[in-house]
N, C-alpha and C positions, 0 to 999 in steps of 0.2 A: 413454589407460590409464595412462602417466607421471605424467602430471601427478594422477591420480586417485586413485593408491596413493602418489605421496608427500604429498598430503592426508591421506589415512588413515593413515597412518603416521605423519607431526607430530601428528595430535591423539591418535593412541594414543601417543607418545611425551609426551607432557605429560601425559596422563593419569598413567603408571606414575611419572616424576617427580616431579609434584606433584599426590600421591594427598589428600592433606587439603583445600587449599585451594579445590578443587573443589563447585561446589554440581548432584554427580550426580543427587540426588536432584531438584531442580527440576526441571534439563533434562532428565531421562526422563521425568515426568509430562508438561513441553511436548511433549517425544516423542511420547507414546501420546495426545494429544488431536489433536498435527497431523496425526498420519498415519491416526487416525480420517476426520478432515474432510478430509482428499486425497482417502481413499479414495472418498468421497460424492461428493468433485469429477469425479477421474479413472475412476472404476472398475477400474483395473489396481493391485492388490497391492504388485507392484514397483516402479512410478513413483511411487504414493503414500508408498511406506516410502524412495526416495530425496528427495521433494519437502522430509517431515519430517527428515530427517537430514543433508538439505545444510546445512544453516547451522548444525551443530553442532560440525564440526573448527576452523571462522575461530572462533566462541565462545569455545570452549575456549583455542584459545591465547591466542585476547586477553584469557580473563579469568585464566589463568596468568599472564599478565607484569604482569596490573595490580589482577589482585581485585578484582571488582565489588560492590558489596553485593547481598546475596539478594532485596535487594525489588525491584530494577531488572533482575534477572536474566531475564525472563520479556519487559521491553519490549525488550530487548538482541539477543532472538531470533526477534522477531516482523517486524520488517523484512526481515528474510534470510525468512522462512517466507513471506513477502507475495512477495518477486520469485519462491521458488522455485515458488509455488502458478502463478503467472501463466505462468512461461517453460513446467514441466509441461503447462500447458492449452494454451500456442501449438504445440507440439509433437504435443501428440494431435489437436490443430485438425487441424493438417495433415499429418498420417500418414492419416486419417479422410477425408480428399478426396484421396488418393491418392498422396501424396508419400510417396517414400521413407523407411526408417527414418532413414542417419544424412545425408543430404541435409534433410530434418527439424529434425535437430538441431542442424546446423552454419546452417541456415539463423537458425532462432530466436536460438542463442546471437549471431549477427553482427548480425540485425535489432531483435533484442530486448532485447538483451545491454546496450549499449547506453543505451538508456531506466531498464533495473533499476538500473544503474549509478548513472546521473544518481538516481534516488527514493531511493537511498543516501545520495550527496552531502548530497541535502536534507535527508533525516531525520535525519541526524550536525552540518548547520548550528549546530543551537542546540547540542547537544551539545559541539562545537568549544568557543564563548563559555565555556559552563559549566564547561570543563575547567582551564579557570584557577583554580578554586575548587575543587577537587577530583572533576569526574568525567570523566576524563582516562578512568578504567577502562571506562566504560560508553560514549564514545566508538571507544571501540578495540571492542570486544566488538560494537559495531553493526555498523563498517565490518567487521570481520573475520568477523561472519555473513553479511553481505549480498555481498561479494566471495565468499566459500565456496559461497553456493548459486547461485553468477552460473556459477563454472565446475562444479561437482559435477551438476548438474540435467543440463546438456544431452551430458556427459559419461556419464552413468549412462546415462543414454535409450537408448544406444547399445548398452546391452547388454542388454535385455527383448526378449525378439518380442512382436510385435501383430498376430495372430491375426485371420483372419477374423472369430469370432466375438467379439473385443473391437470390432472396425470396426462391427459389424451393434450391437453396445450403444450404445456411444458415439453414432451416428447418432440413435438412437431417445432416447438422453439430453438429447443437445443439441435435438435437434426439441421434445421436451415442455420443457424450460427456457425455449426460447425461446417459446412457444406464452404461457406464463406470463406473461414479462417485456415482452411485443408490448403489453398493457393500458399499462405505464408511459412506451412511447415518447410518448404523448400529448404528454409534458413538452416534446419538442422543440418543439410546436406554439407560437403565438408568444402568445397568450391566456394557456394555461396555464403559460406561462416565465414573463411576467410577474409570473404570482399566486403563483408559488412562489416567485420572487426577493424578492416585497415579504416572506413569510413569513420567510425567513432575516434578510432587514432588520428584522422585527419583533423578530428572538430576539437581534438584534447589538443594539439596542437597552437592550433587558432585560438583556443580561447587559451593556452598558456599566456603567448606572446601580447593579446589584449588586456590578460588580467594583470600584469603583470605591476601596473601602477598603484593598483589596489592592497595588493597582498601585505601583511605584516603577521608581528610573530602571535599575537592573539586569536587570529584565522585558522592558519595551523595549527594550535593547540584542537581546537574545536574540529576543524576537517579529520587531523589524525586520529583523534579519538573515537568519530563519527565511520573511518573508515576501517579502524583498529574492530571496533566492536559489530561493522557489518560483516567483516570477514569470521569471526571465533563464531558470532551467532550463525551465519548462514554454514559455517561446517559441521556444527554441532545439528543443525536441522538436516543437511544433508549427508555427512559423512562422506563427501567427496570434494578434494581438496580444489578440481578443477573447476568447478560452481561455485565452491565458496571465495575463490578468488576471483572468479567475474565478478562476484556482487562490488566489492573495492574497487576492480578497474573500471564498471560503469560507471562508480561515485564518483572517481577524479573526472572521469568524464564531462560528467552532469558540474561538478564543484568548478571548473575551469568555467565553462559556455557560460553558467550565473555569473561568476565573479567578471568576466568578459564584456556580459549584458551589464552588469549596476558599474561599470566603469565609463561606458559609451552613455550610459543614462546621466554619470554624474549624481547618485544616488544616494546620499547621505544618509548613516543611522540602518542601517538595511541588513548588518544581519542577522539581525532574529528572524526576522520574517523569510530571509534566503534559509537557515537551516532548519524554519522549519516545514520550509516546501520539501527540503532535502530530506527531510523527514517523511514528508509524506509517501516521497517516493521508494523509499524503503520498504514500505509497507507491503502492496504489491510484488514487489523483486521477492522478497523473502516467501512469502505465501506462495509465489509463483513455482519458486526452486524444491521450497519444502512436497508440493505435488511431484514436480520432476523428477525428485526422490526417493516416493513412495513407487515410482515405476521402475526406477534406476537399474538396467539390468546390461548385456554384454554391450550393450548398441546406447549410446549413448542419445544419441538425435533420435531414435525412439521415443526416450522419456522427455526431451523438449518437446517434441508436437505432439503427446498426451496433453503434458501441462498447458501447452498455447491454444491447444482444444478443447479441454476443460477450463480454463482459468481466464483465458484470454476474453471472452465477453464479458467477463465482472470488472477484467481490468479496463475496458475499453470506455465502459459504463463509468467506472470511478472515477477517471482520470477525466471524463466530461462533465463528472459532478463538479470534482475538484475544481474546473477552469471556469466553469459558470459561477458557484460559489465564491469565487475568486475575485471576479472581474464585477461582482453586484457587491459584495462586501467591499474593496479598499476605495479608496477617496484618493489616492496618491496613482496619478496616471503613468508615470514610470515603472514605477515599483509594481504595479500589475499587469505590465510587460512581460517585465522580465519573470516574473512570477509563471505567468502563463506560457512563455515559453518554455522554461524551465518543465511546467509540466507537458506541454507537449512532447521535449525529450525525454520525459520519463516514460510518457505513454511507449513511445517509437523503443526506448530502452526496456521496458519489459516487455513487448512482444517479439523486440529485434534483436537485439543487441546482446542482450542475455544470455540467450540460447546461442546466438551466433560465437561470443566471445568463450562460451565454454564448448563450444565443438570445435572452436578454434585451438585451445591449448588443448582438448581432447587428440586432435591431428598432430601437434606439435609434440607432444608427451603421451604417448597411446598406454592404457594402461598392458600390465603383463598378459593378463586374459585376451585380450584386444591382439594382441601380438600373437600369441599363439592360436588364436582363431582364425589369423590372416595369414598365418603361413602353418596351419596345418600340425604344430608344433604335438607332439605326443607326449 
């Protein structure tokens, strides 16, 4: 409760401070869209209007001490939206099978807390690079949403009741989500891994040969590090090296099809806002893989459609946030193109592509267990 009000209290305190420099009106429109799509997620009023409003006090001060531009202000807030949407659902996860309310809470923020962390780290990477050249602001503005809803989310939880008849919703919510998303687990299968792996190989392709007018040595500094630090993080959250190297091949992925898009657009000035869409979609991947992991056991496509049955409707939810928020915030009709695209293949890449690309080198490199389970080995 300390630590909660003097959150709220620093970013009402920079508010009255620095009443101009403020872009209110942005972050209340990000406001009123995320805690729309909470609500669809969570169905509790109260958890959703905290999910949207945790990553708005770290915002605020960070963008008081450094002034973000207005056009970046929207990616700036979507990472913090991304961990608070997921720690929310692990929370009603298990209030909903029985756990306690702040037994719940303290569990999530210690098991989960963690991982959201680490998807911060990531999505701030390139940002880091970038800031030597000026976006030091939007730097700051990420990590300081994404720390704000890491502690604000499991913190607030603590103070909603969850009612019988929220337990008897939520039950009946997740049963039909999953019912829905049971058609996609297929992907884990090792036939259909492979044919979805060659497809993203086909689109890394395409957008090589289209980016290719674009690309210079300051890009790479930023991608390699942006891909360097998704791979160390997602093996350290996974402890499996064949996961943690999808998360990189889906990033060239995704990094080729943008640079592809802002070259056909003609797009000047654009990549802050390209990494830190790329940014966003790390979020998700990582949070995605780090469940994957908690299941991780002889069967590999097992633990993908756990994780795309549990995780898969927050993702589906985010990445809707993300592309409305998106498409109401930039003023630059190109650049929210490609923007939007970009997350559409992110969405398509954490439920598809992920799980596909690591059953795919699971097939290609089977681990020793795996081997001696298929032939019987003693």
């Amino acid at each position: 409760m300390a630590v909660l009000g003097l959150v709220c209290a620093a970013a009402v305190g920079v508010c009255v401070v620095f009443p101009h420099g403020l872009p209110l009106r942005a972050v209340a429109s990000a406001f009123i869209v995320a805690a729309a799509i909470s609500f669809i997620q969570l169905r509790h009023a109260g958890l959703a209007a905290a999910a949207a409003v945790a990553p708005i006090p770290g915002l605020l001060i960070a963008h008081a001490l450094g002034a973000a531009g207005p056009l970046t202000i929207a990616l700036c807030y979507l990472p913090g939206l991304g961990c608070a949407m997921f720690l929310a659902g692990d929370i009603t996860a298990q209030i909903i099978s029985g756990v306690e309310r702040h037994e719940a809470c303290r569990d999530t923020f210690v098991k989960s807390g963690a991982s959201a962390a680490a998807a911060i780290v990531v999505a701030a990477t390139g940002l880091a690079i970038l800031s030597i050249s000026g976006g030091v602001a939007a730097l700051a503005a990420t990590i300081g949403a994404g720390l704000s809803a890491i502690v604000i989310v499991p913190l607030a939880a603590t103070l909603f009741p969850f009612g019988e008849d929220f337990v008897t919703r939520a039950n009946r919510l997740r049963e039909w989500r999953e019912r829905m998303l049971d058609p996609m687990t297929a992907i884990a299968e090792p036939r259909w891994a492979m044919s979805a792996a060659g497809i993203a190989v086909i689109f890394a392709v395409l957008g090589y040969f289209g980016a290719r007018p674009v690309l210079d040595a300051k890009e790479y500094a930023v991608f390699a590090a942006l891909l360097f630090a998704a791979g160390i993080v997602g093996f350290g959250l996974t402890w499996e090296w064949r996961r943690a190297l999808a998360l990189p091949v889906i990033l060239v992925v995704l990094i080729l099809v943008g640079l592809w898009g802002f070259a056909r657009v003609h797009a000047a000035n654009a990549l802050l806002p390209f990494v830190q869409t790329l940014g966003i979609c790390t979020v998700p991947f990582l949070l995605m893989a780090a469940e994957a992991a908690r299941h991780l056991s002889e069967d590999t496509g097992a633990a993908s459609s756990f994780a795309l049955l549990r995780k898969g409707p927050a993702a589906i939810l985010f990445f809707t946030a993300a592309i409305i928020i998106s498409i109401v915030q930039f003023s630059h009709a190109a650049i929210t193109a490609v923007v939007v695209i970009l997350l559409i293949f992110g969405c398509a890449a954490a439920l598809l592509w992920l799980p596909a690309i690591a059953g795919a080198l699971e097939s290609l490199f089977p681990r020793k267990s795996t081997l001696d389970a298929r032939y019987r080995v003693r």
